[in-house]
C-alpha positions as CSV (number, residue, x, y, z in Angstrom):
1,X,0.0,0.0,0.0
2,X,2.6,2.5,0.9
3,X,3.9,2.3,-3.0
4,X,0.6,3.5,-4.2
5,X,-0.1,6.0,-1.5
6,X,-2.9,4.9,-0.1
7,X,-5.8,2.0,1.1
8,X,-7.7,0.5,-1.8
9,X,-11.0,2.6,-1.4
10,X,-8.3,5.9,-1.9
11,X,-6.6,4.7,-4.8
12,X,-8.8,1.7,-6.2
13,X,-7.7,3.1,-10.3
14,X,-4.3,2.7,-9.2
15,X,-4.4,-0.3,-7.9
16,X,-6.8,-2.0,-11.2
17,X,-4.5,-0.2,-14.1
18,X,-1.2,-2.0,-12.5
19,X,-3.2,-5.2,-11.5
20,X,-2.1,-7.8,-13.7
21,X,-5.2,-9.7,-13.0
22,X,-7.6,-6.4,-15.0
23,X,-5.0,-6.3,-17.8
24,X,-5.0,-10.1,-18.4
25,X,-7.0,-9.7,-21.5
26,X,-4.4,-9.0,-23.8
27,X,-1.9,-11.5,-22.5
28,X,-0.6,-13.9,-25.0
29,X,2.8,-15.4,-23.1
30,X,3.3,-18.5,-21.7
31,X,3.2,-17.5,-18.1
32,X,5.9,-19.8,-15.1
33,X,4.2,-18.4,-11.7
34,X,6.3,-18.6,-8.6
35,X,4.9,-17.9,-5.2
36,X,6.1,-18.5,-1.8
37,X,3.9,-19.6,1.7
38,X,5.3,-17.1,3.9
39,X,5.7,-14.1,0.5
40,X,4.0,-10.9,2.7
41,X,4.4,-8.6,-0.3
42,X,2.9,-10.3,-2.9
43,X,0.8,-13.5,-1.0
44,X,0.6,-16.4,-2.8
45,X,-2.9,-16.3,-3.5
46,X,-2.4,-13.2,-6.2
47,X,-0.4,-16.2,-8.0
48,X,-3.1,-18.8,-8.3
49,X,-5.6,-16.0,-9.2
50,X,-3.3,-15.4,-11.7
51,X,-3.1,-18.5,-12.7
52,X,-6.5,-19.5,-13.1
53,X,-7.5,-16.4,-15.3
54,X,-4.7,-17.2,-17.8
55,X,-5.5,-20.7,-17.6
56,X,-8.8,-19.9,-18.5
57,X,-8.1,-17.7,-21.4
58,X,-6.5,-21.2,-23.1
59,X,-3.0,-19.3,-21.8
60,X,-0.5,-21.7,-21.4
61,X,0.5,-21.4,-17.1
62,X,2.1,-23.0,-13.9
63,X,1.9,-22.2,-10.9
64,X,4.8,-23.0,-8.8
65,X,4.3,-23.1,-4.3
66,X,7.2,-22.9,-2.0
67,X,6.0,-23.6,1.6
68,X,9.1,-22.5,3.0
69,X,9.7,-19.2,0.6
70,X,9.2,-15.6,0.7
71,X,9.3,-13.0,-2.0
72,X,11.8,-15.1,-4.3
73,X,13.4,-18.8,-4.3
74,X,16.1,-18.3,-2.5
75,X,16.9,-21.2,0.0
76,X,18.2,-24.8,-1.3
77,X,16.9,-27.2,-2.1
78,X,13.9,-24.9,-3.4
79,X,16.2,-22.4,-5.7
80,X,17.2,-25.6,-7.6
81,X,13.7,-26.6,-8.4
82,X,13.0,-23.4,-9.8
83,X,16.1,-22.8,-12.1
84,X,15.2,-26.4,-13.5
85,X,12.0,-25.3,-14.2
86,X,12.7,-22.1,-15.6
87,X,15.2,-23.8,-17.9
88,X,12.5,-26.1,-18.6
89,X,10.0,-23.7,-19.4
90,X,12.4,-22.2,-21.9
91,X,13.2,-24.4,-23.4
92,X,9.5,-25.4,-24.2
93,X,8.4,-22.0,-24.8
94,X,11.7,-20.6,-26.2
95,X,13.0,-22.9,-28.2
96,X,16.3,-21.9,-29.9
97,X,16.5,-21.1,-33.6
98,X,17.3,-23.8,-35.4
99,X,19.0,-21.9,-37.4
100,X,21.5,-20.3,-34.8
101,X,20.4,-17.1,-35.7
């Protein structure tokens, strides 16, 4: 709250023009979601919202928990599991040109 200046009620345009979750109608991407248990700045719920509106729209998604995370993976064995699947989501979504270009 303290980034937008104010409780919801104030500054409720604020907070639905940088809400992902309003916008999601002209997402296309491939979306890899994240979230940890104990995250107090973005709670882990906001993630499986997410989630389920892009699965929804026929948007390609995962949602990744971490009971033992915060805001970001940062503890072993947990930041493991998440480069593999970042890698992993790459390399489905991103393939590399077979051209080497």
């Amino acid at each position: 709250m303290q980034f937008l200046g104010g409780d919801v009620p104030e500054r409720q345009r604020h907070y639905r023009d940088r809400s992902p979750v309003f916008g999601s109608d002209a997402l296309r991407t491939p979306t890899l979601l994240t979230a940890g248990a104990k995250d107090r700045a973005t709670p882990p719920g906001q993630a499986v919202e997410f989630h389920r509106i892009l699965k929804e729209r026929g948007i390609p998604t995962e949602v990744i928990r971490y009971p033992l995370e915060g805001h970001g993976v940062r503890d072993l064995p947990a930041a493991i599991d998440a480069a593999t699947r970042v890698l992993a989501w790459f390399e489905r979504y991103l393939p590399p040109d077979p051209r080497g270009a």
